[in-house]
N, C-alpha and C positions, 0 to 999 in steps of 0.2 A: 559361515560362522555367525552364531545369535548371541554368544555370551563372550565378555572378557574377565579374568576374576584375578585378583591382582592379592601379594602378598602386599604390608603393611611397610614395616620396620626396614627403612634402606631401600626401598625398590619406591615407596611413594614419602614417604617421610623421612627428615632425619631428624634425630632426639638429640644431636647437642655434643654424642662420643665420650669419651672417658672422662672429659671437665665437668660432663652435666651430670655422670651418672656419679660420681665421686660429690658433687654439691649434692644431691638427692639423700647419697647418704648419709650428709653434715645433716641434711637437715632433721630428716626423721631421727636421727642420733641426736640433739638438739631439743627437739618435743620430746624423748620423752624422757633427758634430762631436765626441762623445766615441768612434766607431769611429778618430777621426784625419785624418776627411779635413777641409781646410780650407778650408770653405763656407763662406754668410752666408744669412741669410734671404731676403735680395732675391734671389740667388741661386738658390736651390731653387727660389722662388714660379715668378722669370723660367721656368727650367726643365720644371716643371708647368705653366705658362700654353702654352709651345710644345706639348709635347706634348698638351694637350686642343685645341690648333688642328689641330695633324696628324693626331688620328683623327677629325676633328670637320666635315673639310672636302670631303669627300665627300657632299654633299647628295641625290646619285639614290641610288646603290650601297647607302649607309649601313651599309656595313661594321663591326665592332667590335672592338677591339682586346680580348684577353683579359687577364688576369692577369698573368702572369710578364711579357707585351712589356710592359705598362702599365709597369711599374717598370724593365724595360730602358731604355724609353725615356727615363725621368727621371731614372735615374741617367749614362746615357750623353750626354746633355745635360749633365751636371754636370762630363763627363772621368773620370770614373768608371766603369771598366772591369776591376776585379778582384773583384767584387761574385760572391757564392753566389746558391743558392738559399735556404740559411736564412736569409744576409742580408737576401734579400727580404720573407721573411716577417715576419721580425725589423723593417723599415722599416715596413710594413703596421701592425705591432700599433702602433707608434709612431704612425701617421696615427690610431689605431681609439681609441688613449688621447685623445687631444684631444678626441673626443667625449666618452667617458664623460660621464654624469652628465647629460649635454646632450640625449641622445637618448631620446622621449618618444612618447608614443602622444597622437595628436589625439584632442578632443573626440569625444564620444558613439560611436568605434571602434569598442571593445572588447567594451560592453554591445550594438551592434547586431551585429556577430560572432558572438556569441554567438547570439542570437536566429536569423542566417539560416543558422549550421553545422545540418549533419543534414536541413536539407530543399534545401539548394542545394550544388552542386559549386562551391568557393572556388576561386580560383586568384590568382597573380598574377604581371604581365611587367612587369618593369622593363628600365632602360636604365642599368644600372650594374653592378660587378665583384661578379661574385657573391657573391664568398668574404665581402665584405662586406656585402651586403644579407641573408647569410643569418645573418650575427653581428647585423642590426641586429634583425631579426625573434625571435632565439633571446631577449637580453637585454630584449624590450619583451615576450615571453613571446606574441606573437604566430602565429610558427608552425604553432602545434597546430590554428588555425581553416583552413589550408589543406590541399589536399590539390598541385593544380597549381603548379611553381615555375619558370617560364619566364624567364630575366635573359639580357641579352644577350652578356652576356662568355662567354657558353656557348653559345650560340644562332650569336655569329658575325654576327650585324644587329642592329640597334636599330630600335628606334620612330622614324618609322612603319612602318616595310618589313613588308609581310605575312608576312614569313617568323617573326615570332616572335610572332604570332598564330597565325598556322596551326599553328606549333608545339606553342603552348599547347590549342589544338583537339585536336590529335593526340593530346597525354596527358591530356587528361579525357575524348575520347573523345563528345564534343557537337560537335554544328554549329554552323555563323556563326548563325543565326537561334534558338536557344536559349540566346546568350549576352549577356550584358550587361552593356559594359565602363561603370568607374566612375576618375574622371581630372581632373588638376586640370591639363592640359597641352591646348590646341585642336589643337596640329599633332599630338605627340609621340601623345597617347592619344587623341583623338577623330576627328581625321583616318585615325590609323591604325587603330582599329578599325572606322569606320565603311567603310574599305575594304577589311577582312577580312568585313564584310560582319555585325558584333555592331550591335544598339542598343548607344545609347553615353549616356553620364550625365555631365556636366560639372559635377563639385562647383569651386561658385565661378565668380557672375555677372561678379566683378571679370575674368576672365579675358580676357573678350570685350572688356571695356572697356577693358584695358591695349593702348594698340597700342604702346606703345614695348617690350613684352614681344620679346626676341631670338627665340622661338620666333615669336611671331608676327608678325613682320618677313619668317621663312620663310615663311609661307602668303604672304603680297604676294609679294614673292618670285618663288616658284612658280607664281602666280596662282591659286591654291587656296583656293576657299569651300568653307567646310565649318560647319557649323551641329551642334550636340546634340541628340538626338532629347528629351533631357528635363534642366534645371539645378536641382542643389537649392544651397542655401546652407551648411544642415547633415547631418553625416553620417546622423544618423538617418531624414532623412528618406527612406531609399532604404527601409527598410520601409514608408513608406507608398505610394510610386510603385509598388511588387510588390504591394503590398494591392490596389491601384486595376487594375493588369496584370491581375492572378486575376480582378479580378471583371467585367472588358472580355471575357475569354474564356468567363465562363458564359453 
């Protein structure tokens, strides 16, 4: 094994849950009451909730909206149409404060990060807007343990579609069979790497047991079994599954 490539949201971070994502909303609801337009919260949420069903509803394709549309779209939802480009980003940092202070590095991370930089190529693909998973990684001081940064708002597909797999393949520059995805998601990370053709690492038994889980409603769905070639509980335990890997191959 030469690569480990890790999902983002819940498997190495966490954002804070429904308290922070609900402040996020006050806030940007807030800017751009005091910009002058005259919104309400139910408003913007309603807004936001359409737009994550519009790029959301494409289940084969699994297309991804990027940056600037994302915020096109919920402002333009709103009747709001004389919006910048700085205002965009200006509404961004707005979402990004609500977090503050919320957004936290999981259990045993950091110290096993540590341990596996320098002998394994890091990477990781998420399914979220870059400009913000790369503020969430900068501020948890996380960063530095990667070398691969594959997010789909740049890639153009989400998880699972093999294209931002193979992506990720493509900039470390390893095979499907050298790499070994780590995911707290059965459709989103495990389904899809196991079809980019990675072992694949399920942190979190509850996963499997949650069927009322919306990603996992997709796999029924779909008609899509898909199984983990190995679950741990906690994070550190991925140094010992690569201990046990090493020594299967001597």
């Amino acid at each position: 094994m030469k690569g480990i490539f890790f999902d983002v949201h819940d498997t190495l971070i966490n954002k804070g849950g429904d308290a922070a994502l609900k402040n996020a909303l006050k806030s940007v609801t807030e800017y751009l009451i005091n910009k002058g337009y005259p919104i309400t919260f139910e408003q913007y949420v309603e807004s936001w909730k359409k737009n994550i069903l519009k790029h959301r509803q494409d289940i084969y394709e699994l297309n991804e909206v990027n940056f600037d549309d994302w915020y096109r779209g919920v402002l333009e939802g709103l009747k709001i149409t004389d919006y910048t480009d700085s205002m965009i980003i200006e509404l961004n940092a707005a979402w990004m404060e609500g977090f503050k202070g919320r957004t936290t590095v999981l259990k045993n991370v950091r110290e096993t990060l540590e341990k596996l930089q320098g002998k394994y190529i890091l990477g990781i693909v998420s399914n979220s807007l870059a400009e913000n998973t790369n503020i969430d990684l900068q501020i948890t001081d996380l960063a530095r343990y990667f070398k691969v940064f594959c997010i789909s708002s740049r890639v153009g597909k989400r998880k699972p579609h093999p294209a931002i797999f193979k992506k990720a393949l493509e900039d470390s520059g390893l095979k499907p069979g050298e790499v070994i995805f780590v995911g707290d998601n059965l459709y989103e990370d495990i389904y899809g790497a196991s079809q980019a053709g990675f072992r694949t690492m399920l942190l979190g038994k509850k996963e499997i047991e949650n069927k009322d889980n919306s990603k996992n409603k997709m796999l029924k769905e779909l008609k899509i079994e898909v199984s983990p070639d190995i679950i741990i509980e906690d994070f550190s335990e991925i140094l010992t599954v690569l201990k046990n890997l090493e020594k299967e191959r001597e």
